[in-house]
FIDO-958088 format. One line per field, with one value per residue (C-alpha): x, y, z. Coordinates in pm, whole numbers, plus 50000, padded with zeros to 5 digits. Layout:
<nodes>
X c(X,...)
Y c(Y,...)
Z c(Z,...)
</nodes>
This chain:
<nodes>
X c(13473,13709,13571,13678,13964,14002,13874,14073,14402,14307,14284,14621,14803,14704,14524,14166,14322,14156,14179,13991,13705,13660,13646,13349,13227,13318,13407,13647,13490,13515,13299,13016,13066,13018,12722,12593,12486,12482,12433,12692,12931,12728,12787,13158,13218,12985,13219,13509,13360,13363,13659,13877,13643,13715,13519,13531,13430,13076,12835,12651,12624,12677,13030,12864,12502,12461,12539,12217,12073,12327,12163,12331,12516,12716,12834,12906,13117,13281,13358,13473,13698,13901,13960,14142,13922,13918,13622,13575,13735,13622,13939,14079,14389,14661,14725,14502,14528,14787,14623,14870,15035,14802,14972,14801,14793,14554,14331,14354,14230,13948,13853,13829,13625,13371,13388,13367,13036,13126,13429,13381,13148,13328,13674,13843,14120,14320,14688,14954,15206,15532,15389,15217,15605,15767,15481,15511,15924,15981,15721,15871,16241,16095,16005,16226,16095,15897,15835,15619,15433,15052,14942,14602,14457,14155,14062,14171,13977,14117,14401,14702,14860,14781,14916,15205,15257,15203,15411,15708,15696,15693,16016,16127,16041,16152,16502,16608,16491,16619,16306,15988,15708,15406,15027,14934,15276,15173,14771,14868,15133,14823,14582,14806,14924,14729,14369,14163,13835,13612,13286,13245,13207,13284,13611,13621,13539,13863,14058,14041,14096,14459,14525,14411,14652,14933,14879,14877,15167,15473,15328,15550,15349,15376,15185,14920,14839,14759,14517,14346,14353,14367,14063,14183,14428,14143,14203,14110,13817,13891,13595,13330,13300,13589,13797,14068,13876,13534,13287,12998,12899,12826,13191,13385,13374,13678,13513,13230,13230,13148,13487,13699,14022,14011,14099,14246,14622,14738,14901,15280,15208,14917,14920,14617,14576,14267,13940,14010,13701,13534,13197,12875,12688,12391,12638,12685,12940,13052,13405,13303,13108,13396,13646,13355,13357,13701,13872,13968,13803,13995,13940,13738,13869,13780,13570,13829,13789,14161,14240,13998,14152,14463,14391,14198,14489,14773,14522,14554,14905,15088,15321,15631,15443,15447,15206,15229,14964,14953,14740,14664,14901,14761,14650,14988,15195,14938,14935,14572,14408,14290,14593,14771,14531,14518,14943,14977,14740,14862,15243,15111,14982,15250,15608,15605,15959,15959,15730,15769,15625,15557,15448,15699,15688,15323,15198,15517,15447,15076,14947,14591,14599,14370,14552,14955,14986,15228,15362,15420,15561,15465,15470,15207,15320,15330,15001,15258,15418,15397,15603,15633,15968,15917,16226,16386,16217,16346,16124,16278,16122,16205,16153,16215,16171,16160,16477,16594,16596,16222,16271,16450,16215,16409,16382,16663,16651,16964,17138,16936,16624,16631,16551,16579,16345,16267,15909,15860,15923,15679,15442,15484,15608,15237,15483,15746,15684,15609,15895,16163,16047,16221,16403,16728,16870,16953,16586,16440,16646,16588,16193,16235,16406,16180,15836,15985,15942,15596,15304,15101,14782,14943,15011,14642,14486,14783,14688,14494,14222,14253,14278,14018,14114,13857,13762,13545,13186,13005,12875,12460,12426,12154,12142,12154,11936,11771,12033,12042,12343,12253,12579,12759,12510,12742,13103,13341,13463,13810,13826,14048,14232,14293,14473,14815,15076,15377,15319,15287,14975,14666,14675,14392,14384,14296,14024,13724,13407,13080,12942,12616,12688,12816,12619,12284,12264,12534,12528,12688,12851,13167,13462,13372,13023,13191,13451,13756,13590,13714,14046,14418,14416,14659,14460,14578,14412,14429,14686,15048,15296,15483,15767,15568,15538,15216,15049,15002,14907,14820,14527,14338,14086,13757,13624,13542,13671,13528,13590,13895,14033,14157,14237,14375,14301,14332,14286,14449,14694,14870,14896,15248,15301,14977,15227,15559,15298,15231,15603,15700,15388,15540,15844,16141,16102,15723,15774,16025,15803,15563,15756,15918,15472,15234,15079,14957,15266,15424,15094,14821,14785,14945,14764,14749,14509,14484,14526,14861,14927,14809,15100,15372,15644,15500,15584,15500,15803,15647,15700,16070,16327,16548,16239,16470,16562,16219,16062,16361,16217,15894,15963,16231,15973,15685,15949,16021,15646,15647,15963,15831,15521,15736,15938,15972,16152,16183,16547,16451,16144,16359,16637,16346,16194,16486,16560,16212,16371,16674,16420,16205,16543,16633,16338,16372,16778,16825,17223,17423,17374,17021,16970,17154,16932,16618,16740,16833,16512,16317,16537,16530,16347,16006,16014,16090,15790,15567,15641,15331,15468,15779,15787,15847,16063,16330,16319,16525,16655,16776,16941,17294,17476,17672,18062,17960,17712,17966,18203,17955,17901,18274,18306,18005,18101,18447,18287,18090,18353,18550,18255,18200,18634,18626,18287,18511,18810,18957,19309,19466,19366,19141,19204,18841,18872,18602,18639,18429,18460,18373,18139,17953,18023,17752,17955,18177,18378,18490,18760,18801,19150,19353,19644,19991,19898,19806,19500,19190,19194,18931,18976,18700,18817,18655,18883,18886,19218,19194,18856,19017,19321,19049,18920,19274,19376,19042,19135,19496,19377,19126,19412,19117,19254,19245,19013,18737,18496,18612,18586,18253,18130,18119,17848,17599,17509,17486,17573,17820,18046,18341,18606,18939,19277,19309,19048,18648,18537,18240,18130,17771,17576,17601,17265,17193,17019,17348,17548,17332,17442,17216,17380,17692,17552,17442,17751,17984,17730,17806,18181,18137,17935,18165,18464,18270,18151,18456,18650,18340,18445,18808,18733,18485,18808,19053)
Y c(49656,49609,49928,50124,49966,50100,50454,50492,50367,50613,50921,50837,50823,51168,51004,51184,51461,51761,51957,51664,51669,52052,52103,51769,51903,51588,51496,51233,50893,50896,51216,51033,50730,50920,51080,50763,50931,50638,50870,51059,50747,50638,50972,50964,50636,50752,51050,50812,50545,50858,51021,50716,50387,50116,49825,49817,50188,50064,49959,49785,49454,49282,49429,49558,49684,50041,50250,50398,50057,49955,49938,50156,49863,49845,50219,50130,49827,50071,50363,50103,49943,50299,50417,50077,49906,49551,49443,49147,49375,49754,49817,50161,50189,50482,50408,50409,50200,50293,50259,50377,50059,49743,49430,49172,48894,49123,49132,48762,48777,48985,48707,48406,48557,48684,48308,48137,48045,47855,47796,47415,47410,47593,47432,47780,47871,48115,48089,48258,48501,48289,48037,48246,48381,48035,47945,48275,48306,47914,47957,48263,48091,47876,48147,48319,48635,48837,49118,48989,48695,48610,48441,48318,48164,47969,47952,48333,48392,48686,48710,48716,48422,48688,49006,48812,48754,49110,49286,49028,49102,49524,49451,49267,49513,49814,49689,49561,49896,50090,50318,50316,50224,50534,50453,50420,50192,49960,49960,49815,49574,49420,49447,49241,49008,48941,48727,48509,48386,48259,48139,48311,48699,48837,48682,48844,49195,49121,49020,49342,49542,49322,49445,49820,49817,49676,49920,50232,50061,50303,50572,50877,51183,51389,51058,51066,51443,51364,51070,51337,51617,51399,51275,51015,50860,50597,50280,49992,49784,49446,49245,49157,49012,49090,49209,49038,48832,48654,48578,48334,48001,48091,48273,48237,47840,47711,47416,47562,47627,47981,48058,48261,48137,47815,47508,47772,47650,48089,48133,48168,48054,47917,47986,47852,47691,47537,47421,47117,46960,46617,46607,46505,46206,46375,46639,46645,46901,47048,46947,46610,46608,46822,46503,46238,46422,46403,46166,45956,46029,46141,45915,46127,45931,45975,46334,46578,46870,46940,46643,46792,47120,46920,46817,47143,47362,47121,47285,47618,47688,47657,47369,47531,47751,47655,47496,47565,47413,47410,47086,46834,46618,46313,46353,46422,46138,45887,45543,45446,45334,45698,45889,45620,45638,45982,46031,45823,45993,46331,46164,46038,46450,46644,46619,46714,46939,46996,46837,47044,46806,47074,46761,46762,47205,47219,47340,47575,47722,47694,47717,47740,47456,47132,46895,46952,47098,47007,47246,47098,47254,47095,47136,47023,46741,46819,46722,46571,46348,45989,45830,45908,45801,45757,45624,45880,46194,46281,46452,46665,46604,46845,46716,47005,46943,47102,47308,47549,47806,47825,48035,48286,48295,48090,47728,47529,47257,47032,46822,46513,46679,46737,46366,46286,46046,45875,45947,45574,45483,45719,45620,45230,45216,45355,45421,45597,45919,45849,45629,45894,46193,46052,45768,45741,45510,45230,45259,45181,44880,44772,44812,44604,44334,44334,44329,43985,43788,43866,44049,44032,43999,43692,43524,43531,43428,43148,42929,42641,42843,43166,43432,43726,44133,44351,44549,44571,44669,44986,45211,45296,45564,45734,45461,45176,45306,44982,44714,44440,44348,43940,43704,44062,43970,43745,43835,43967,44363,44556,44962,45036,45248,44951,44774,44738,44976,44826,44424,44185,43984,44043,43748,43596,43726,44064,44278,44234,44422,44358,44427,44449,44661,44979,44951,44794,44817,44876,44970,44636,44367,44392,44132,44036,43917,43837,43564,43772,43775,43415,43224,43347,43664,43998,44315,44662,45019,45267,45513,45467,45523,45873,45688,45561,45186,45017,44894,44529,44253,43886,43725,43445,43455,43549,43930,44174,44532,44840,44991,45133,44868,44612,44212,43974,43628,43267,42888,42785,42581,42869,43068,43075,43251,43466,43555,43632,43865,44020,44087,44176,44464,44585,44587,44852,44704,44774,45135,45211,45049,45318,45588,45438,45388,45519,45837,45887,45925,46203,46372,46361,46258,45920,45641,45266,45097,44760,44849,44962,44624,44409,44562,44499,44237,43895,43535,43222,42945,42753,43060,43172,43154,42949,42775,42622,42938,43055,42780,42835,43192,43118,42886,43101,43420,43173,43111,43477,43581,43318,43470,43814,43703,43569,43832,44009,44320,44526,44495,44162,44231,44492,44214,43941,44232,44342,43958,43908,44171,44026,43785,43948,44101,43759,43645,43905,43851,44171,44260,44495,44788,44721,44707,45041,45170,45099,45159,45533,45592,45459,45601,45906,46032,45865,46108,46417,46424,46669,46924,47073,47467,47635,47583,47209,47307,47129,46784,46500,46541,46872,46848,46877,46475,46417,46303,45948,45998,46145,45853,45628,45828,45839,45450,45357,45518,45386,45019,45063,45184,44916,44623,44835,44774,44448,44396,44560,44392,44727,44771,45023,45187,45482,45766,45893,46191,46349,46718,46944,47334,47323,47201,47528,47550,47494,47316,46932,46824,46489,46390,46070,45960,45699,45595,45503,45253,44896,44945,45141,45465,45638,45955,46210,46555,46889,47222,47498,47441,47110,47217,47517,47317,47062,47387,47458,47153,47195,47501,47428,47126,47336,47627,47890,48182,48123,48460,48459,48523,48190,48015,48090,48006,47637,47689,47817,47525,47298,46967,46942,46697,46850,46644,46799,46668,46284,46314,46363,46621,46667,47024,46955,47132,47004,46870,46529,46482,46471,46256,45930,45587,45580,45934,45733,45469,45708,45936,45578,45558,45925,45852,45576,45710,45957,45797,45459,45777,45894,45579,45504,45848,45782,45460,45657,45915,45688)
Z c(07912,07620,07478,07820,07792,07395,07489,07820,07575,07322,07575,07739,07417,07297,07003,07132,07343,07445,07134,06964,07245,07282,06897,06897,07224,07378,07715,07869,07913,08272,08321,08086,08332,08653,08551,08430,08068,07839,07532,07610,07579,07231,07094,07189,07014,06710,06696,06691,06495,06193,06241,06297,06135,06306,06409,06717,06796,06712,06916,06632,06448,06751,06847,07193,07347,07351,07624,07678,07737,08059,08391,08651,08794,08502,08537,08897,08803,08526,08779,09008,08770,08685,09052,09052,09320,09434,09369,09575,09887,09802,09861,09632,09559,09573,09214,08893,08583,08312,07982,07762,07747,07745,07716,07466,07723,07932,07633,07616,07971,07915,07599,07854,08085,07871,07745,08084,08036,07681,07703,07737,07459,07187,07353,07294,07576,07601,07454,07676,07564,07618,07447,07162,07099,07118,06833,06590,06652,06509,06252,06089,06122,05800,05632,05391,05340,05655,05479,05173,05404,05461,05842,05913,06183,06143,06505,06636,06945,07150,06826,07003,06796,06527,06725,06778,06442,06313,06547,06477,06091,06200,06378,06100,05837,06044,06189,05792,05651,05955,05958,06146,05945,05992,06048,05703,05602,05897,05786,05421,05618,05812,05548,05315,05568,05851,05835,06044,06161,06432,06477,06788,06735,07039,06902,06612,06828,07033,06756,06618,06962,06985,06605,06659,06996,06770,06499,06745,06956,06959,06739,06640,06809,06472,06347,06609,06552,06213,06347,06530,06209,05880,05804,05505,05776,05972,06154,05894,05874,05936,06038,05711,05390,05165,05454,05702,05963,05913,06187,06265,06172,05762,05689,06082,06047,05953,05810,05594,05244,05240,05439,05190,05362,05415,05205,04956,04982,04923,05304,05366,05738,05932,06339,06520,06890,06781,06977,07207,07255,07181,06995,07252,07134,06949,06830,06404,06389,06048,06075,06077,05765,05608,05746,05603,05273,05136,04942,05087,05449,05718,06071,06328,06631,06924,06790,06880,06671,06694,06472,06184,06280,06147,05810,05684,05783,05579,05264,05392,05294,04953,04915,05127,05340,05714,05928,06335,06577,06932,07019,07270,07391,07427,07027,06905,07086,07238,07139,07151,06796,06726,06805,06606,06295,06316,06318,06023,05821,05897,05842,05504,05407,05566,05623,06014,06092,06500,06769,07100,07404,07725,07954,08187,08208,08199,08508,08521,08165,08212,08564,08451,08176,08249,07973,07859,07536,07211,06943,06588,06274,05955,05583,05352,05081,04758,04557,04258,04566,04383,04657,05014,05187,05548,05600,05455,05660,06057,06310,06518,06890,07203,07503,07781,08128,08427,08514,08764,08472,08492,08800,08578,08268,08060,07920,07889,07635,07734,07429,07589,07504,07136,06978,06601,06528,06203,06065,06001,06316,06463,06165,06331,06678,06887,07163,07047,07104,07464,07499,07346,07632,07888,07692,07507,07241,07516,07668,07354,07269,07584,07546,07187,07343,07630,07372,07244,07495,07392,07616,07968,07731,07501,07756,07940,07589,07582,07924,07881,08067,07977,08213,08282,08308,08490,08689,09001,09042,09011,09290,09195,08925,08744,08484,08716,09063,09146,09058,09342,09456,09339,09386,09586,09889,10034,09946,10125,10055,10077,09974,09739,09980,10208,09975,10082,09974,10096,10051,09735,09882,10072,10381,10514,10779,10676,10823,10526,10513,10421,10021,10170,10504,10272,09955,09959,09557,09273,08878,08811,08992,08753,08810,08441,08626,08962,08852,08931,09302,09387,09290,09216,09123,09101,09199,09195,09255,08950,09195,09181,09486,09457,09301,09056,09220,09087,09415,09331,09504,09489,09650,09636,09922,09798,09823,09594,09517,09337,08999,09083,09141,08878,08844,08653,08747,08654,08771,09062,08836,08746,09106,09092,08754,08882,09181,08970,08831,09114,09196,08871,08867,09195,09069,08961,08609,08618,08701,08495,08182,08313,08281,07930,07788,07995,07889,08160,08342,08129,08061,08299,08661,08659,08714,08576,08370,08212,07892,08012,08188,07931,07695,07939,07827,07990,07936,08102,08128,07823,07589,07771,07521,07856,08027,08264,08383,08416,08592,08844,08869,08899,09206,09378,09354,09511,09808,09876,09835,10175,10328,10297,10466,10724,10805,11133,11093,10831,10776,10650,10496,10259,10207,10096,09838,09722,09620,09435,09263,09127,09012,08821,08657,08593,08464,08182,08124,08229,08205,08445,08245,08181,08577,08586,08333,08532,08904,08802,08649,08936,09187,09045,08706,08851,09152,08944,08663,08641,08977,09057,09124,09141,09543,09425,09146,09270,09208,09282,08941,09040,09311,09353,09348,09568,09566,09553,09294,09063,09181,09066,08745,08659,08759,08559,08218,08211,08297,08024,07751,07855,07805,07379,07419,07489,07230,06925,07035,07114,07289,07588,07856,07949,08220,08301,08535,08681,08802,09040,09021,09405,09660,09563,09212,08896,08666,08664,08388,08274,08043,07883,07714,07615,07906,07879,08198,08189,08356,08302,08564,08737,08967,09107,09233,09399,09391,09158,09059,08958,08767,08589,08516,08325,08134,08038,07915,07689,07543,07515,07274,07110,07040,07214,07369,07747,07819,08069,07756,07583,07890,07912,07575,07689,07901,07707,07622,07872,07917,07615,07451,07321,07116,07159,07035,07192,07439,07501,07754,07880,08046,08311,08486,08880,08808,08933,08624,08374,08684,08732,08598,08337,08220,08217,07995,07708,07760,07661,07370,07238,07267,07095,06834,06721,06728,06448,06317,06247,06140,05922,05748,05690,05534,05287,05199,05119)
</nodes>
């Protein structure tokens, strides 16, 4: 098909054009295909193959079968295919197929489905256009010099990371010279430049078909006449020893010996979206032996061959070229031991320059994609590096997210969304990277404060008996067909799905089933061997609420639950603290910890799992740095468990919860602003991750706030500059003034200044003249000329702080994203900032 596609390309353009054909005594490919003459079509590409080389004109060494060996079906399928029918309908259309113009991503297309059927095996997928830009444009922004530059990709598959790359530098070359470059100018430029490999060959095949498309793309005619006439002007060779791309497992692999490229350190640039795929059990895959086999060895993990993928390419390019990989997620920022281990090594080889997270814009970006994607830029460190100086490097970390602009093609990436992080931070803190997506400076000291009061798995080892974590038992299984269901026989049962949603206990009076009555055997009894069946114990199903709320639950009547369900229980001298649990898990505080740890929650589908419990903050009242307080806590949330029990309607049912709520704040000393800080990311932020489509584009997050909102906003950030005031011994008053272009309008302003009042001011406005009067007063101070061009300048990027004469103004999109409390709270931090940052300066100039 990719040849029809080639030949049919190749007619439209002129390049074999009736001249060509009647002087060959040729005919047009869609005359051979109607008359079903396979020959005919071999002796049309021979033909070719001569006059114009070529790899993939050839129907030999394994490029494609030859036509005089396809059944008739296939010409059917072929004739079908260029009257443009449906073929799942039979449906023709008025309209045929225009060749001359074939966009790369369709040949990326063709790629994965001829590699449907392996696709999970070799891991390959295909790498979309947008993001195959983002990848090549930020790559070649290191690079000083496009026009003398070497790319490889050790992993090229259909080769559009390559096409990409190729036609960038052409633009480059053509637009500095002011020339277009002719056929043979742009062969040498690819020849010199442009390499790759795959062990997959119909890879390699397609590889070449994007490069010959990019070579012929936009061709003078004079220059396609002498295609036609010149027989010294030919389309390069490019797949073989010697040449530009390798192919199978002996030259292709990017891990074996034999591969010319690799390991070589001689590229300017390396662009790959490598295999994601984890090794099988009885697999011993060549990457890792090449990982066991250096010194010293690089960690395997969990056997994704993205992480070997990794190391080789930091010794593909020389010590300033530029490293770009598009990899999983979950390897790049997870916090599990591997992803860990395997981050610090690559930290400890590489300094890492950009780390693009597309969790939040992933099934936006990439309908198709089964696992979210990250983009890092790297360079390799020097081999005379003595001393590496973590603390030292920054990371830069982009963190877009899902945005009306997405509608329009573009992605915004707001101020809030481009993090600095220190490498040795993300070289020690497992859940940094997670933390800082949705996180600013205040969530993370809030998380570090949190972490000492120690952790939910401390405190289990810590009681006098310790407490268990597990989960329930296992439904039958290949493995396990004839397992009896022993000490099962005579418990009680709930589903997982009968757990209750909305309440923090399970009563005894609820409606159990019978183990035995729905499955007469099971894999294992689980409950870490049934204990967690009996006694106090918090239970909660692996699903969270839409908000985010884990469904928790305290219990201690005895029944027992399935494996996707999980407990933590204890003796029945600690039920109380067993119960704060339970509260605190169903908590705001517990969902927002989600959010700020749980990769699950930014990456995947979000669920919970002990592991992610077991590293919540957690004390009991012996280890609370104000034990009085907590054994207050303890008691008070053991009353309200009762009154919610109690109540009647749900008025006061809401009034008890919200109480156990306060006390779970208290419990953890949790200040006004802190509460702020975790309200607006529950209320909010939790509700708005991940939409699923662009019919549920707008989130929460993106809706418009309303007047009270942006009173709230407005009220909250002068509260807060007033507590850093009062902390710094700071004098005055501030005027805060929040403005509205209109009830229709797209952008708010806020200005923050020092008063000639006693008292701190706060007012909230919506007309266009008080809005535009804001703008004025912004330019006036800034001495811009008050044009409608200038004017708009502020708003290309949005959600700016601009410091202008005695005052701080701050231009938002109405977004309720950039008006929530929390906003507020990092807003007073930038003001603050800037204006130590400042006074730290004039102290350094006097």
């Amino acid at each position: 098909m990719a040849q029809v596609i080639f030949l049919c390309y190749l007619e439209q353009r002129g390049v074999v054009g009736h001249a060509y054909r009647e002087r060959h005594g040729l005919d047009v490919l869609e005359s051979y295909v109607v008359r079903r003459d396979g020959s005919g079509v071999d002796r049309l590409l021979k033909r070719l193959s001569n006059d114009f080389n070529g790899d993939f004109l050839s129907s030999r060494d394994g490029g494609a079968p030859t036509w005089a060996d396809l059944p008739p079906a296939a010409f059917l399928a072929i004739e079908q295919f260029l009257d443009a029918v449906d073929i799942e309908t039979g449906q023709g259309s008025f309209w045929r197929y225009d060749f001359s113009h074939i966009p790369v991503e369709l040949i990326s297309g063709i790629y994965e489905t001829l590699l449907k059927d392996r696709q999970g095996k070799l891991g390959a997928y295909y790498t979309p256009r947008h993001l195959a830009n983002l990848v090549t444009e930020q790559a070649f922004q290191r690079v000083a010099n496009l026009s003398n530059c070497s790319v490889y990709d050790g992993a090229c598959g259909s080769g559009i990371l390559l096409t990409t790359a190729f036609r960038r530098m052409l633009r480059h070359i053509e637009a500095t010279s002011g020339q277009r470059l002719g056929f043979a100018e742009r062969v040498a430029l690819m020849q010199k430049s442009i390499f790759g490999n795959d062990l997959d060959e119909t890879a390699c095949w397609i590889t070449a078909f994007s490069l010959y498309l990019s070579l012929l793309e936009g061709l003078e005619p004079s220059e396609i006449s002498r295609l036609q006439s010149d027989e010294k002007i030919k389309l390069p060779k490019l797949i073989g020893k010697g040449l530009n791309i390798q192919k199978g497992t002996k030259y292709g692999d990017f891990f074996s010996s034999s591969n010319p490229f690799a390991g070589k350190r001689r590229f300017d640039v390396f662009l790959c979206n490598p295999p994601w795929r984890e090794s099988d059990d009885d697999e011993r895959p060549t990457w890792e032996e090449w990982c066991r086999n250096q010194d010293p060895a690089y960690p395997i993990g969990r056997r994704q061959i993205a992480a070997g993928f990794v190391f080789r390419a930091m010794q593909c390019v020389h010590s300033t070229g530029v490293v770009a990989l598009i990899l999983p997620l979950n390897l790049v920022i997870g916090a599990t031991s591997q992803s860990c281990e395997f981050r610090q090594r690559w930290l400890e080889e590489a300094h890492i320059d950009r780390i693009i997270n597309f969790g939040d814009v992933r099934r936006l970006l990439f309908p198709a994609a089964k696992h979210p994607c990250a983009v890092v830029f790297a360079q390799p460190r020097s081999l005379s590096e003595e001393t590496i100086s973590l603390g030292r490097e920054t990371v830069e970390y982009w963190t877009p997210k899902a945005d009306v602009s997405l509608a329009l093609g573009r992605l915004a990436l707001h101020a809030v969304d481009r993090k600095l992080l220190r490498a040795r931070e993300i070289y020690e803190r497992p859940h940094l990277l997670i933390s800082s997506y949705w996180g600013e400076r205040r969530d993370l000291d809030l998380l570090k404060r949190l972490h000492r009061f120690g952790t939910v798995a401390k405190t289990m080892e810590s009681r006098s008996k310790p407490w268990l974590s597990g989960k329930g038992f296992h439904a039958p299984n290949n493995s396990n067909k004839d397992r009896k269901l022993g000490i099962l026989e005579s418990l009680a049962f709930l589903p997982a799905d009968e757990l209750p949603e909305g309440d923090p206990f399970i009563a005894a009076g609820t409606n159990f089933l019978r183990v035995r009555d729905h499955y007469p055997i099971v894999a294992s009894p689980g409950g870490r061997n049934a204990v967690l069946y009996t006694g106090p114990r918090v239970l909660f199903p692996d699903g969270l609420t839409e908000g985010l709320q884990i469904k928790a639950s305290f219990s201690d009547e005895p029944f027992a639950f399935t494996s996707s369900v999980g407990a933590i229980g204890g003796s029945a001298s600690d039920g109380a603290l067993l119960k704060l649990l339970a509260a605190y898990l169903r908590s705001p505080l517990a969902s927002y910890l989600m959010v700020m740890t749980s990769y699950s929650v930014i990456g995947e589908r979000p669920r919970v799992a002990l592991d992610d419990i077991e590293t919540f903050p957690f004390c009991s009242p012996e280890q609370h740095p104000n034990r009085s307080v907590a054994e207050r806590v303890v008691s008070e949330a053991t009353r309200l468990m009762g009154e919610i029990q109690k109540a009647t309607t749900a008025a006061k049912y809401a009034a008890q919860t919200a109480k156990l709520y306060d006390q779970v704040y208290d419990y953890f000393e949790l200040s006004e602003a802190e509460r702020l800080l975790v309200q607006g990311t529950v209320d909010v932020v939790a509700k708005s991750i991940q939409p699923p489509d662009y019919l549920r584009l707008a989130t929460p997050l993106l809706h418009r706030p309303s007047s009270d909102e942006v009173k709230l906003y407005a009220n909250a950030l002068a509260a807060e500059l007033s507590r850093w005031r009062t902390r710094n011994g700071g004098a005055g008053a501030l005027e805060v003034t929040a403005v509205v272009e209109n009830k229709d309008g797209f952008f708010g302003a806020v200005q923050v200044k020092l008063s000639a009042k006693s008292e701190d001011r706060v007012s909230v406005s919506s007309s266009d003249s008080a809005f535009h009067h804001l703008l004025r007063e912004l330019q006036a101070s800034h001495q811009i000329q008050a044009d409608s061009s200038d004017a708009e300048d502020l708003f290309k990027i949005p959600n700016v702080m601009v410091v202008a004469g005695d005052a701080f103004f701050f231009v938002k999109p109405m977004r309720r994203r950039f008006w929530l409390e929390r906003s507020a709270l990092a807003d007073a931090d930038h003001i603050v900032q800037t204006v130590h940052s400042a006074a730290w300066a004039a102290q350094r100039n006097k």
